[in-house]
C-alpha positions in Angstrom: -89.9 115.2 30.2 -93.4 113.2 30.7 -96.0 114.4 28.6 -99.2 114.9 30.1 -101.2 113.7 27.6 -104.6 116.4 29.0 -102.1 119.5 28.6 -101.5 118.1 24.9 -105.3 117.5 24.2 -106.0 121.0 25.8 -103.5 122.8 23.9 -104.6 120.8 20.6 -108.5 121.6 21.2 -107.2 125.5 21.7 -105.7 125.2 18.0 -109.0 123.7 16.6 -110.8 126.4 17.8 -108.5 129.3 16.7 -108.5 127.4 12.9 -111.8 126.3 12.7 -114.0 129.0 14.5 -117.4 128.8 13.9 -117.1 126.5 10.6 -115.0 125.0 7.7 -117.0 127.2 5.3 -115.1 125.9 2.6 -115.4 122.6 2.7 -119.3 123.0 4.6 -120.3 125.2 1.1 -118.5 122.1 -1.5 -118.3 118.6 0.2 -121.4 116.7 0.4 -121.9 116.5 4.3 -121.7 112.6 4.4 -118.6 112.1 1.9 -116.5 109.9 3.0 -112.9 110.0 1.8 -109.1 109.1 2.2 -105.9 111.0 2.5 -102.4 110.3 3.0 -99.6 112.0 4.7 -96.8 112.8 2.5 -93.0 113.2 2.9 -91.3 116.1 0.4 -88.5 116.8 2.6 -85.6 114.0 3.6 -85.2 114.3 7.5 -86.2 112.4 10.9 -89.9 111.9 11.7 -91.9 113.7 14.6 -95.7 114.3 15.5 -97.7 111.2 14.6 -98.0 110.8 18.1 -100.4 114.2 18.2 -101.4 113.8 14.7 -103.4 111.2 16.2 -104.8 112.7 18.3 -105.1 115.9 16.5 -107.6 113.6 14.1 -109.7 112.3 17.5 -110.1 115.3 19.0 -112.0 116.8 15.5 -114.0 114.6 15.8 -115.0 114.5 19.2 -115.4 118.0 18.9 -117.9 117.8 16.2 -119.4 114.8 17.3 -118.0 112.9 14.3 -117.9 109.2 13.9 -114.1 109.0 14.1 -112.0 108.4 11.3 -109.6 105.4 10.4 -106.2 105.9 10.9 -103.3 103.8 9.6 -99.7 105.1 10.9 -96.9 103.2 8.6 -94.0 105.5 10.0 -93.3 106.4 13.7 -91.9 109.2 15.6 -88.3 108.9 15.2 -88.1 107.2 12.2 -85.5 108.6 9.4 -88.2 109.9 6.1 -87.0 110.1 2.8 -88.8 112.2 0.2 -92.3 109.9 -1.0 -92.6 108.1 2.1 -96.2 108.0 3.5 -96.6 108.2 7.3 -100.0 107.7 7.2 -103.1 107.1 6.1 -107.2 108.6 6.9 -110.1 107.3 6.1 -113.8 109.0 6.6 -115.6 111.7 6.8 -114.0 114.1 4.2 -115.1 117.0 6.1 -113.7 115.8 9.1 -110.5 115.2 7.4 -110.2 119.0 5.8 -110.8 120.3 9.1 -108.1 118.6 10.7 -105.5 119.2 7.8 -104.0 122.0 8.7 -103.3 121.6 12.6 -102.0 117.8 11.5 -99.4 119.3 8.9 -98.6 123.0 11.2 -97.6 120.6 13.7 -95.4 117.7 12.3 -93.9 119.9 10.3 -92.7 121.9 13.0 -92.0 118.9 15.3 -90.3 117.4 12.5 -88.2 119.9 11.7 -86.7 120.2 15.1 -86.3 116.4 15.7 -84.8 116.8 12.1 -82.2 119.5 13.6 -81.7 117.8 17.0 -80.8 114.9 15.6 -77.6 116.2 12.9 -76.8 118.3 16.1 -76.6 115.1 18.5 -74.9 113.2 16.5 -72.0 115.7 15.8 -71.3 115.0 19.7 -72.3 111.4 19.9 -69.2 109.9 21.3 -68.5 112.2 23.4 -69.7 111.8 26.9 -71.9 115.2 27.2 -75.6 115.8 26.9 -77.0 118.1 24.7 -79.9 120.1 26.3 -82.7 122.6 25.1 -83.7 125.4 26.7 -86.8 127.7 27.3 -86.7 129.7 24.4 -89.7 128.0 22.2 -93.0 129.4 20.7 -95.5 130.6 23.1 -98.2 128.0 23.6 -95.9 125.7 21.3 -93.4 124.5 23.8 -94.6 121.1 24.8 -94.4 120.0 21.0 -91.4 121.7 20.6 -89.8 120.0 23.7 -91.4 116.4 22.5 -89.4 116.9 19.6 -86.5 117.7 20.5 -86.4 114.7 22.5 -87.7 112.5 19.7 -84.7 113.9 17.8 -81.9 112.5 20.7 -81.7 116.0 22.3 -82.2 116.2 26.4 -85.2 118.1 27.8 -83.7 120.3 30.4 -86.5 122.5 32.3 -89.6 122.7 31.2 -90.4 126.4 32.8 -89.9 128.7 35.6 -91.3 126.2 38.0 -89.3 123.1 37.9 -85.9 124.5 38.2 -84.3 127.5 39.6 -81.8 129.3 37.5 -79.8 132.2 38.5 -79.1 134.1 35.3 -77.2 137.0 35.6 -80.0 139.2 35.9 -81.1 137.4 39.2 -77.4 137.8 40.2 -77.4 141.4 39.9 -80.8 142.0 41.2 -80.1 140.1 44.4 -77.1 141.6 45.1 -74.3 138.9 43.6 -73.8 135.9 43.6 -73.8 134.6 47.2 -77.1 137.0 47.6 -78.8 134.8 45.0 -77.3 131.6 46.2 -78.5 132.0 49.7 -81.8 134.0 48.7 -82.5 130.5 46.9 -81.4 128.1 49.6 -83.6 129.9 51.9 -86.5 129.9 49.6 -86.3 126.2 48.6 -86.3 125.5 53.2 -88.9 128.1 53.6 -91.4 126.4 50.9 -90.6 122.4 51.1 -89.8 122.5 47.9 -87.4 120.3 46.7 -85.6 121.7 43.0 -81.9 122.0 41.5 -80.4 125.3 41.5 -78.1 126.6 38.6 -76.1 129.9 38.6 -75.3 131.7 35.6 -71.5 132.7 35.6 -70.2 135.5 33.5 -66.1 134.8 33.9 -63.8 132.5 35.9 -64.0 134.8 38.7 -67.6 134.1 38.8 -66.8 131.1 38.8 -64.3 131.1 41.4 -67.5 132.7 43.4 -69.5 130.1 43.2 -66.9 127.8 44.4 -66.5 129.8 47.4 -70.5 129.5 48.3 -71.2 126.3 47.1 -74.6 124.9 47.7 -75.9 125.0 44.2 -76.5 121.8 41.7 -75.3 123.3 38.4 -72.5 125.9 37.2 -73.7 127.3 33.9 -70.5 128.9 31.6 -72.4 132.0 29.9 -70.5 132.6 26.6 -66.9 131.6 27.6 -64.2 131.4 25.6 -62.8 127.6 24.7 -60.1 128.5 26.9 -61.7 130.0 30.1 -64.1 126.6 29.5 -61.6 124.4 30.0 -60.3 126.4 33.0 -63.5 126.3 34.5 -64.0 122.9 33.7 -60.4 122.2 35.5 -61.4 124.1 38.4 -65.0 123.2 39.6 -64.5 119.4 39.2 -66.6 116.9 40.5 -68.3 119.4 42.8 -71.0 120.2 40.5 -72.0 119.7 37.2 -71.2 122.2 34.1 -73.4 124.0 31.2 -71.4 125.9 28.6 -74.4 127.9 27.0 -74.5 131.1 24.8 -74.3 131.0 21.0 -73.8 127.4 20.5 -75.0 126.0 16.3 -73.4 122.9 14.9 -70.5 125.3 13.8 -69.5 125.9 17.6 -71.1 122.2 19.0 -68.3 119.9 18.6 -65.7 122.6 20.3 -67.5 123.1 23.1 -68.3 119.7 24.1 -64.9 119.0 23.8 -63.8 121.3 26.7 -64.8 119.0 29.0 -68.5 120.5 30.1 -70.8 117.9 31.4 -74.1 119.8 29.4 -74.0 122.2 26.0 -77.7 124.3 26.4 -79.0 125.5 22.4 -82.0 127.7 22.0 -80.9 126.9 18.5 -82.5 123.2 18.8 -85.8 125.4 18.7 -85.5 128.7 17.3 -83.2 127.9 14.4 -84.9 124.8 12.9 -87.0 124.9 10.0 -90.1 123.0 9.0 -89.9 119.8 7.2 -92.2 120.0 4.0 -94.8 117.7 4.5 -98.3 117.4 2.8 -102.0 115.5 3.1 -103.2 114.4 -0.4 -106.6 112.7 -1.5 -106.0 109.2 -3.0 
């Protein structure tokens, strides 16, 4: 996935405004207006690093927005990096007004970001030699999901799609809305001809004789395995082949992961990687 780096300023100018509104009265009623200050970011939690990237430019954009002279930052860790409990990531120098106001959005964010990369990372590596990708899916935060998506990837995981619009996906309420499978399949074809446009397709399947369907009708890029057993996995795996790629999806945690990937399946999909993870603790502190 390629960040576009005017959706992320967008969506970060959108949080300013719904934090800040129309002031910091806190700090506007106690800190002198031209006090200037330093701050560092603080590890409390052991786990991998995410969000300095948009911490960044979390800090620029406050002070763009208030026409600010803009502060001094010093990054020490990276996205990626492994953090250990009293590690700073960084360091912020200026106007201590400036710096409150951008407090909160800074720490909301890595935390979150962190936490997942944290998550995707034990969850990759419980899969790491084998030869299977492990892939997020669409169920993230509303207005949240590019971070959530950039972290995942920091943390080793695969983006898969990044919304309705750069994939189709057949789930099994498409199937049965269209008519089956071979309605949907060819309902898609058709569309894709019709509009020029050019995008994978992958069909939910239910059971093997799904499955078997699909294999009849061809023409699609990706076979997802909706909440199969280990058994009917490897079945499936054993009969679709080379012909198109797999997804095993449906309930999969690090208790299920390493099972899974073992079947065979070319992709494991885990809403988990988002809506499981918890924050890492993470704190800004005056020095």
């Amino acid at each position: 996935m390629e960040t576009n780096p005017h959706e992320l300023r967008n969506l970060v100018r959108l949080a300013l405004l719904e934090d800040i509104g129309d002031g910091d009265h806190s700090s506007l009623s106690s800190v002198p207006a031209n006090a200037t200050k330093r701050a560092k970011l603080l590890v409390k939690q052991n786990g991998i690093l995410a969000g300095v990237e948009v911490a960044t430019i979390i800090f620029e954009e406050t002070a763009t927005y208030y026409n600010d002279p803009p502060l001094k930052i010093n990054v020490l860790l990276f996205d990626g990096s492994p953090v250990k409990i009293g590690d700073v990531v960084l360091t912020v120098e200026g106007n201590a007004r400036l710096i409150l106001k951008s407090e909160r959005l800074v720490l909301n964010i890595m935390q979150r970001m962190s936490g997942i990369a944290t998550y995707a990372r034990q969850m990759s590596a419980l899969i790491a030699d084998l030869p299977v990708k492990l892939l997020d899916t669409r169920k993230t935060t509303p207005n949240f999901r590019l971070f959530e998506k950039m972290a995942v990837k920091i943390g080793g995981a695969v983006n898969h799609r990044m919304g309705l619009y750069d994939m189709i996906m057949l789930k099994d309420n498409h199937v049965d809305y269209a008519g089956g499978i071979e309605a949907a399949i060819t309902g898609a074809r058709k569309y894709l001809k019709e509009t020029g446009r050019d995008l994978k397709i992958e069909i939910e399947t239910r059971n093997l004789a799904e499955v078997d369907e699909v294999l009849r009708v061809g023409a699609v890029d990706i076979i997802m395995l909706d909440n199969f057993s280990l058994d009917d996995m490897r079945e499936a795996v054993k009969r679709i082949g080379d012909r198109f790629e797999t997804e095993a999806s449906g309930n999969i945690t690090e208790k299920t992961l390493r099972a899974v990937a073992e079947t065979g399946v070319d992709g494991i999909s885990s809403g988990a990687l988002t809506h499981q993870a918890r924050s890492l603790d993470l704190s800004l502190k005056a020095f």
